[in-house]
C-alpha positions in Angstrom: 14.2 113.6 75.5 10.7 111.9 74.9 7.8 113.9 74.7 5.4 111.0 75.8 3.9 110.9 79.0 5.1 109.5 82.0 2.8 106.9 83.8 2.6 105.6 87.0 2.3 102.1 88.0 0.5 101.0 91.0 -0.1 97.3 91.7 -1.8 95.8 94.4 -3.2 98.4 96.5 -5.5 95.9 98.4 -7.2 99.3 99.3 -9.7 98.7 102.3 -12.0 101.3 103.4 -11.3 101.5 106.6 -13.1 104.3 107.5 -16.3 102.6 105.3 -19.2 101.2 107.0 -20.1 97.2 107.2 -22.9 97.4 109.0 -21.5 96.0 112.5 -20.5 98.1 115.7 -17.4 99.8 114.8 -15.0 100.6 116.9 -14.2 103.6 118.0 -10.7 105.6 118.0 -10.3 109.4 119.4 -14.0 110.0 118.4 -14.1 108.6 115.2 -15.3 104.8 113.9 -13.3 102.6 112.4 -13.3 99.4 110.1 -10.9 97.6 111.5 -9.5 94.4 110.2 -8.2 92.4 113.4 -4.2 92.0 114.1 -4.4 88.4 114.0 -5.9 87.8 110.6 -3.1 90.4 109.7 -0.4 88.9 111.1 -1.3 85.6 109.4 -2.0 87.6 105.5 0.8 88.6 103.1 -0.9 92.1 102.5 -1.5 94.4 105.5 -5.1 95.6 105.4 -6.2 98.9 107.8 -3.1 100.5 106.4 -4.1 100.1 102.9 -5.7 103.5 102.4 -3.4 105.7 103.7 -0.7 103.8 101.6 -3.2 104.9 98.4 -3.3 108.2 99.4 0.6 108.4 100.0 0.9 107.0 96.1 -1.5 109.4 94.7 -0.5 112.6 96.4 3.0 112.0 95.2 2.6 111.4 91.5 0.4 114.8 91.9 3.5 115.9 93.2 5.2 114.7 90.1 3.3 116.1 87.7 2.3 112.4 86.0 -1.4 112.5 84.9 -1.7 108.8 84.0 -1.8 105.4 86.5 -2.5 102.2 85.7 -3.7 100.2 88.4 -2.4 97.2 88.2 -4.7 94.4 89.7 -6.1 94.1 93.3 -6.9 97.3 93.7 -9.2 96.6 96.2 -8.9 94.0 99.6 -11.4 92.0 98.3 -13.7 93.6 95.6 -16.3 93.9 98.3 -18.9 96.3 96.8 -18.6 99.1 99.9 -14.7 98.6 99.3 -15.2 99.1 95.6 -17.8 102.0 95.7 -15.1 103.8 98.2 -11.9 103.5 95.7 -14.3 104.8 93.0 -15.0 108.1 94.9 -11.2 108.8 95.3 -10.1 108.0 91.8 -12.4 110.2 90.5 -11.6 113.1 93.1 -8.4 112.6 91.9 -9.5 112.6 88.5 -11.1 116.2 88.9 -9.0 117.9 91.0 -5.8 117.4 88.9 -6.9 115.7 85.4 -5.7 112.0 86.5 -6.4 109.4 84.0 -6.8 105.5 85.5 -6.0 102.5 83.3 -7.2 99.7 85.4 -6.9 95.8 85.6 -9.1 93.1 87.4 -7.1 91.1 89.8 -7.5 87.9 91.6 -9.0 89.9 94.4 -11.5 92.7 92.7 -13.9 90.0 90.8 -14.5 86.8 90.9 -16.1 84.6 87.8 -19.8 84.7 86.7 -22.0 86.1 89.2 -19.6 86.9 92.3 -18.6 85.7 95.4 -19.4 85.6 99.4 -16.4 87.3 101.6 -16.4 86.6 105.6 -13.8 88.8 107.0 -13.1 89.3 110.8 -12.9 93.3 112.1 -13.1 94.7 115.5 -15.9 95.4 117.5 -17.1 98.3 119.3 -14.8 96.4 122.8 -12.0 95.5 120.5 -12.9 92.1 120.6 -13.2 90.5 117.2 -16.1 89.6 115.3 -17.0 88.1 111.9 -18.8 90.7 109.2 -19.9 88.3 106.5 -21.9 88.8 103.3 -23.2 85.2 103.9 -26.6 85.7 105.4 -26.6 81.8 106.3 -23.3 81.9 108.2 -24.4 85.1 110.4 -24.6 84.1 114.2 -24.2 85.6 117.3 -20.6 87.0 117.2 -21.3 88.0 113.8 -22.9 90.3 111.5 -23.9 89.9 107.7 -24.5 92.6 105.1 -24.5 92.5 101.3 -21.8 95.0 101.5 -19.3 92.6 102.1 -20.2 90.8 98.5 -17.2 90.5 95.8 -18.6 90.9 92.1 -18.8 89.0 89.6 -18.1 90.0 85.4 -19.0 91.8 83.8 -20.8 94.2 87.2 -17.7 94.2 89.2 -16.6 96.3 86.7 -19.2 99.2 86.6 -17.2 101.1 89.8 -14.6 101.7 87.8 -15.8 102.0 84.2 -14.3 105.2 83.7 -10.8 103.7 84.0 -10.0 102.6 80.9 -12.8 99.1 80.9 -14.9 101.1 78.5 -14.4 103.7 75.8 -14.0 107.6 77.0 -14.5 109.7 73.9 -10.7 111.6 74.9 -9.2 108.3 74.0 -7.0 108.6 71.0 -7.9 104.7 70.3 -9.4 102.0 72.3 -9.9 98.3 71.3 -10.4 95.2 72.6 -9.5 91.8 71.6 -13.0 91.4 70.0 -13.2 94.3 67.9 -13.7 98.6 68.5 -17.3 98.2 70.6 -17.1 98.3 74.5 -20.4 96.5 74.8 -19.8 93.7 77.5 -21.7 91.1 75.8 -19.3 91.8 72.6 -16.3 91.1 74.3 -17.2 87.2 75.2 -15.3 84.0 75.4 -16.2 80.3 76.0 -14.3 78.1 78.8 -15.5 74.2 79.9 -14.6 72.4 82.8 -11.8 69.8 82.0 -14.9 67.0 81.3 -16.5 69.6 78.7 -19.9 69.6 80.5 -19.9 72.5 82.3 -19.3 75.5 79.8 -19.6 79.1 80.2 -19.7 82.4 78.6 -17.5 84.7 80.2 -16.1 88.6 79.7 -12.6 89.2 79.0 -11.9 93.1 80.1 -8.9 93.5 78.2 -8.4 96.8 76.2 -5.7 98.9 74.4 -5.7 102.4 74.9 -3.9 105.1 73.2 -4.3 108.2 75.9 -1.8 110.6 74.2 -0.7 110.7 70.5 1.7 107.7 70.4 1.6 105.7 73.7 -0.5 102.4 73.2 -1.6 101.0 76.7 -2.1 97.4 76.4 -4.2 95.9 79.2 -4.4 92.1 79.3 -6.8 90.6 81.7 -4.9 87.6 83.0 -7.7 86.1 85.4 -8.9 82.8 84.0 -11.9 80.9 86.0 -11.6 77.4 84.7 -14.9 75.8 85.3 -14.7 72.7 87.4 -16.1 68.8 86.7 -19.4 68.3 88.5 -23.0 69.9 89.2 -23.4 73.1 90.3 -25.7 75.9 90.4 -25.7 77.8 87.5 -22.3 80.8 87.6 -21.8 79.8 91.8 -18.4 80.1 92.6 -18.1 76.6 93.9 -18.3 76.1 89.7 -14.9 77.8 88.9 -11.3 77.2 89.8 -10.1 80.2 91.2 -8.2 82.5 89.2 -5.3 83.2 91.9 -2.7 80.4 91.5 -3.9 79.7 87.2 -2.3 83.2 85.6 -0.9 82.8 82.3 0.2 79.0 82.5 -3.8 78.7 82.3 -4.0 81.6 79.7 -2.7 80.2 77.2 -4.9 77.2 77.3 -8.1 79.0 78.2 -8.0 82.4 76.1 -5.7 81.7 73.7 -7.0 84.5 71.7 -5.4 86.8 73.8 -1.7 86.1 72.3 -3.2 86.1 69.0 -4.2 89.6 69.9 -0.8 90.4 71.1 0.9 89.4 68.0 -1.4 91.8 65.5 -1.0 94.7 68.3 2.9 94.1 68.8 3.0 94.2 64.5 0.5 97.0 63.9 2.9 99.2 67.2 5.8 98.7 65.0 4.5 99.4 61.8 2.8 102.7 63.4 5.2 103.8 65.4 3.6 103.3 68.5 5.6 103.1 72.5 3.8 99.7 73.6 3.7 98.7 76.6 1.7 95.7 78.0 0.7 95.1 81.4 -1.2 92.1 83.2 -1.8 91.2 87.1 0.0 88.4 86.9 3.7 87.9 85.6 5.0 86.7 82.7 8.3 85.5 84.2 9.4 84.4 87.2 9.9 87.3 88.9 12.3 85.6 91.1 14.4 84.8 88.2 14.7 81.2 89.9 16.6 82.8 93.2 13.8 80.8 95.0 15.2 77.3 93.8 15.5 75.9 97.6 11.6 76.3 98.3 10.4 73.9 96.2 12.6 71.5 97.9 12.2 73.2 101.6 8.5 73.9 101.3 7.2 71.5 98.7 4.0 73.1 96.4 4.2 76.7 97.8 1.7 79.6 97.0 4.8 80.9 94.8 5.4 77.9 93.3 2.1 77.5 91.9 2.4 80.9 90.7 5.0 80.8 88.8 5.0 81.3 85.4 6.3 78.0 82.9 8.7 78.7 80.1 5.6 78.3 77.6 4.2 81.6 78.5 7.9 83.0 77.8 8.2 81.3 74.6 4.4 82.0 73.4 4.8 86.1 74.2 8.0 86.2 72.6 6.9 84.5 69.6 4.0 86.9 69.7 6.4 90.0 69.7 6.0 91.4 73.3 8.8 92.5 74.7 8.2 94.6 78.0 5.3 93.4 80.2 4.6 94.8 83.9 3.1 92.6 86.5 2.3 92.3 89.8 0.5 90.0 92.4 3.3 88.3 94.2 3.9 91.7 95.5 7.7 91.6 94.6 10.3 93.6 93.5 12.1 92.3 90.3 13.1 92.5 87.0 13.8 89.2 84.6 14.4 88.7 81.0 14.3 85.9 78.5 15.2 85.8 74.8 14.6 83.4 72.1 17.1 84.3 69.2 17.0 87.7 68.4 13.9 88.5 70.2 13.7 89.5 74.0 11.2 89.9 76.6 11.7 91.4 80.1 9.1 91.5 82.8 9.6 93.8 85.8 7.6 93.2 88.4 5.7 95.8 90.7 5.8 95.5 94.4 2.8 96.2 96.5 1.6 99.1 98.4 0.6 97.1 101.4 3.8 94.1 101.5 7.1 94.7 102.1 8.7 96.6 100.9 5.9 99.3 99.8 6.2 100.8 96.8 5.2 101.6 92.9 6.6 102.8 89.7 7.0 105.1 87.7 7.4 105.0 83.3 9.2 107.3 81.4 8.3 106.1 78.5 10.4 106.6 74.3 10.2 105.1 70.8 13.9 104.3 71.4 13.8 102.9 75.5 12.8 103.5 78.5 13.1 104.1 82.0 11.8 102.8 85.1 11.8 104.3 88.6 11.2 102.8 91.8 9.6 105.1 94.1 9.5 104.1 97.6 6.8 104.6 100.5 8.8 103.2 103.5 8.8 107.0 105.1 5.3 107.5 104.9 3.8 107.5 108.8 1.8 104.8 110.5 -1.4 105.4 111.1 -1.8 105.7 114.6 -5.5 105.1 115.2 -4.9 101.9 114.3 -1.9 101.2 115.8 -4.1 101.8 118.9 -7.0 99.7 117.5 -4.2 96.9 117.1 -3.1 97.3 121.3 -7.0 97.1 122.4 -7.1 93.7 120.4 -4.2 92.2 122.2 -5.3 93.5 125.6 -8.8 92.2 124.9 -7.8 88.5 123.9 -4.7 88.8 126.6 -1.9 88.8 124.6 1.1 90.9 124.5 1.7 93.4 121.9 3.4 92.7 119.2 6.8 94.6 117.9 5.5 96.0 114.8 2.6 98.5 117.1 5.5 100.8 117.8 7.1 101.0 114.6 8.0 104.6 114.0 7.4 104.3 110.5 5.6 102.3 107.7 8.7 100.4 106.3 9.8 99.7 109.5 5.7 98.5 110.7 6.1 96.0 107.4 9.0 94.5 108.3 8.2 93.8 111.7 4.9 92.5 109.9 7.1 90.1 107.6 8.6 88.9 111.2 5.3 88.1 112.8 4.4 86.0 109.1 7.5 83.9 110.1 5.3 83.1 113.7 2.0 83.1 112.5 2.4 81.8 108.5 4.8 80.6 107.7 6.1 78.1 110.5 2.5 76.5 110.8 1.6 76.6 107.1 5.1 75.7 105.1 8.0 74.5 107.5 8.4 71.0 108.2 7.3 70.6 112.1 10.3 68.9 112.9 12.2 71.8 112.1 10.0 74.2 113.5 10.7 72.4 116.8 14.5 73.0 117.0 14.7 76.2 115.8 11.9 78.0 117.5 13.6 80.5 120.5 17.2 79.7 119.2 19.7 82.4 118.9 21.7 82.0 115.1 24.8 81.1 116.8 22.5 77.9 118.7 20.8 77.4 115.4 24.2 77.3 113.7 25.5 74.4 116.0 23.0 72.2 114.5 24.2 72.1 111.2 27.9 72.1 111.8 30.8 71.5 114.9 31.5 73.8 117.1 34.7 74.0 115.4 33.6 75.8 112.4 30.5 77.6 114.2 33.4 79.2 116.2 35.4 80.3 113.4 32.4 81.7 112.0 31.6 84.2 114.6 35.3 85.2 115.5 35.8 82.8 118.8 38.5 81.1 117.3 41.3 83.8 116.9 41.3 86.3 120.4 38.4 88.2 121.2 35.6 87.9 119.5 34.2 91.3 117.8 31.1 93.0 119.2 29.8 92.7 116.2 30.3 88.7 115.8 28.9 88.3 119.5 25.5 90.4 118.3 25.0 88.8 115.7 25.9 85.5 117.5 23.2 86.1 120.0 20.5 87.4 117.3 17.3 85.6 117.6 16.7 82.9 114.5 13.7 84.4 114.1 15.0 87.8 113.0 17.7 85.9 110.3 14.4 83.7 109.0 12.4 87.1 108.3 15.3 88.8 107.0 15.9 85.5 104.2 11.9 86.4 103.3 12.6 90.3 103.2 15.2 89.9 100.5 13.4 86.9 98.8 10.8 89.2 98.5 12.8 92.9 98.2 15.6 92.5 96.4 17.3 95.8 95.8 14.9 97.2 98.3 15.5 95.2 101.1 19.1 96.2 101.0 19.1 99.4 103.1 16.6 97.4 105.6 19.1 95.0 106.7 22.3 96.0 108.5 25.4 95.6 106.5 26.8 93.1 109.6 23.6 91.4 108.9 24.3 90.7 105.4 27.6 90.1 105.7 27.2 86.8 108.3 24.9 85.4 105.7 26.8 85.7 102.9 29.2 83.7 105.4 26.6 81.2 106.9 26.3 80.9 103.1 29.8 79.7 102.3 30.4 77.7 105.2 26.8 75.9 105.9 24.8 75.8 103.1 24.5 73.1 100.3 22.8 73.2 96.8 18.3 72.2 97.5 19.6 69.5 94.9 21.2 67.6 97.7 18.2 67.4 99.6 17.4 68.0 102.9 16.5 64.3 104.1 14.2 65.1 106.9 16.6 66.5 109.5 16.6 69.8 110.7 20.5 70.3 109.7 19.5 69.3 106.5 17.0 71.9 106.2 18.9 74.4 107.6 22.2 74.1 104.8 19.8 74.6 102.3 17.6 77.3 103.6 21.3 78.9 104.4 22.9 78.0 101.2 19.8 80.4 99.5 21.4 83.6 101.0 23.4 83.3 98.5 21.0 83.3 95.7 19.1 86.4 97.5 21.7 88.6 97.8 23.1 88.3 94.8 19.8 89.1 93.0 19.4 91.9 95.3 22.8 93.4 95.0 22.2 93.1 90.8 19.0 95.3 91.6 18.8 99.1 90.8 16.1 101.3 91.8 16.6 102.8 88.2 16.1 100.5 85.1 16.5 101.5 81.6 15.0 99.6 78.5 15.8 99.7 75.3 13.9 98.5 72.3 15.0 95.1 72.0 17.1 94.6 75.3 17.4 96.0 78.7 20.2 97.3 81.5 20.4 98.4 84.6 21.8 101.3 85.6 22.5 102.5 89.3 20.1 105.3 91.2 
């Protein structure tokens, strides 16, 4: 039994205050006003927004249900680092903070800060008539169905840091030990690093906000600030943010290019950890392996240069951290559930990623953490309640524009609001933004058993769904007559889920596409040759891939010093 603390690990809470004010007409929901983002910018976002804080809350009241006094917050803890956003999130940590003796360990995402001196946000919200409106912090884009306040304004390093200093970006004199890849001092302007645009004219001075932190007597904390603004080739104004390449889709391929002294640093912590005795544990917004463990193999053939594509982490990164001694690394930022592992000789590295508080499926995790292994529990979030103010805010929207409202209003629960969330993605994203028109065209308002027809003969399609042998099972005719749309977001549900998305999708469900699997899809090596059959095979075929990774998952992981298994709930 370990006598180290256990942590909890929260990434990606995109936490909006929705209750903050923006400056514009709010509007209104049984007496009280509301920030609310609209339905269609939500529909067409990965992340949910207006459910964002009760999601927080839901996190933090149940590890003070647990007992666990630490949290590391693991990137994008706010929508958009918007100062009012910010500001708001500080407030509740340190409530939290005082009324049970929380400590914070926190990490700039993608989304909290951006570069030198900041960045402009223009988000659209609801209006006081539940029409929608634009609340900018661009005082030159304002108009007249638009409002601007500096409230909207995303940071910049090292300021965008000052909300949450007390968690863990500076020294607190309770730490056991705090460092930094520069030395002991805190002092922003210590804790500099150069970067140039690819030409070398344009070079900059920039704060790295990595630290290691030893809260209790043996438990090193190491927190690696992954974000990496490449300056770009050109003339610019002096630290804009038309000067850097943002940090979203760069992570640790662009790392270990741009602050190489960052695996440098790993290697002397990994070595002093061992020779100490110290439980390390490293954690960065961004992964260090693909967290899909290449199940998403047909994309880059389906969908060409995705978002997750460009994410995805090369086998340099693996090769450099193992090299440098790490060996368990958290991360987050796809807002996935997985766990992947590499090894290089003796040495091994796994990474498990941390799904989101505001994607499907919602959850965090919590550490358990020994000198000789430890565990890793998934604690889910799909219970908690919808909020229904907003659910309300969501039908005035729809009514106002005249449109019809959508499925995921009357969820009767959070997991269930996601899901129906991931289905309106499929609509609103992903069919404009990744699939291939052409296939877009066939599919769109087919049932799976139409959809079906166009990648094989009736023949086989009638075998598959029990036509071919007496009466067809109820089941087989349901699932027959299921709208494509439904199979399509259930294929990005497990993509995404894995073990999680298990208990979300009826067995019969799962079942067909293992068949649709066997019997219709090909390899994405065969390519898909520009016909909607073609496309379909493969995006099929990837079922396969899916639910195997899923049904390999475990909402309990143990980890041992040098290697890892997975042990069932």
């Amino acid at each position: 039994m370990s006598d180290l603390p256990r942590i909890a690990v929260i990434a990606d809470a995109h936490f909006h205050d929705l209750e903050g004010d923006f400056e514009f007409p709010r509007i209104e929901i049984d007496g009280e006003k509301l920030a609310v983002r609209s339905w269609v910018d939500t529909r067409e976002s990965t992340r949910v927004f207006n459910e964002s804080a009760r999601a927080l809350d839901e996190a933090l009241a149940e590890v003070s249900r647990r007992g666990i006094r630490h949290v590391v917050l693991l990137g994008d803890y706010t929508d958009d680092g918007q100062r009012q956003t910010t500001e708001r999130l500080r407030i509740i940590l340190e409530r939290h903070e005082d009324a049970y003796g929380t400590r914070f360990y926190a990490l700039p995402g993608n989304h909290d800060i951006f570069g030198l001196k900041g960045r402009n946000h223009t988000k659209q919200f609801l209006d006081e008539t539940g029409a929608r409106i634009f609340v900018t912090s661009d005082a030159t884009r304002a108009g007249p169905d638009s409002y601007a306040t500096p409230r909207m304004y995303c940071e910049g390093y090292p300021k965008g840091l000052a909300p949450l200093a007390a968690c863990g970006y500076f020294r607190r004199p309770d730490y056991v030990h705090w460092e930094t890849p520069f030395g002991a001092s805190d002092l922003a302007e210590d804790r500099l690093y150069e970067v140039w645009s690819p030409d070398g004219r344009n070079r900059y001075r920039l704060m790295d906000a990595s630290y290691l932190v030893e809260p209790e007597p043996g438990l090193w904390l190491m927190m690696i600030d992954a974000n990496v603004f490449e300056p770009r080739d050109g003339l610019f104004e002096e630290g804009e943010e038309a000067a850097f390449v943002d940090s979203t889709g760069a992570g640790w391929n662009a790392l270990l290019r741009l602050k190489p002294f960052i695996v440098d640093w790993i290697a002397d912590v990994s070595a002093r950890a061992e020779k100490l005795g110290k439980t390390l544990l490293v954690f960065s917004h961004y992964p260090v392996l693909d967290p899909f463990d290449g199940a998403t193999g047909a994309e880059g053939v389906l969908f060409g240069d995705t978002n997750i594509a460009r994410r995805t982490p090369k086998e340099a990164v693996a090769d450099a951290l193992i090299g440098a001694g790490m060996t368990v690394h958290f991360s987050g930022h796809l807002h996935v559930e997985g766990v992947t592992r590499r090894s290089r000789g003796e040495r091994s590295l796994i990474n498990i990623a941390v799904p989101s508080l505001v994607a499907f499926p919602p959850a965090f995790k919590i550490i358990g953490p020994s000198a000789s292994g430890s565990s890793v529990e998934t604690v889910e979030l799909s219970a908690m309640a919808v909020d229904q103010r907003v659910q309300q805010a969501y039908r005035r929207e729809t009514m106002h524009a005249g449109e019809g409202p959508d499925l995921a209003f009357s969820a009767s629960d959070y997991g269930s609001f996601l899901k129906a969330h991931k289905r309106a993605l499929v609509q609103h994203r992903y069919f404009p933004k990744e699939w291939p028109g052409i296939v877009v065209d066939k599919v769109l308002g087919l049932t799976v058993g139409a959809a079906c027809n166009l990648v094989a003969d009736a023949g086989v399609i009638a075998g598959i769904f029990g036509e071919g042998s007496g009466e067809p099972s109820p089941d087989a005719v349901r699932l027959a007559h299921l709208d494509m749309i439904e199979l399509i977001a259930d294929w990005y549900c497990l993509r995404q889920a894995g073990v999680l998305a298990l208990d979300k999708i009826p067995v019969q469900r799962r079942a067909l596409y293992r068949v649709l699997a066997k019997h219709l899809g090909r390899p994405p090596e065969s390519g898909w040759g520009g016909s909607a059959s073609g496309f379909l095979a493969i995006f099929l075929g990837a079922f396969d891939a899916f639910l195997d990774r899923a049904e390999a998952g475990s909402l309990q992981v143990e980890i041992g010093s040098t290697s890892a298994k997975e042990e069932a709930a």
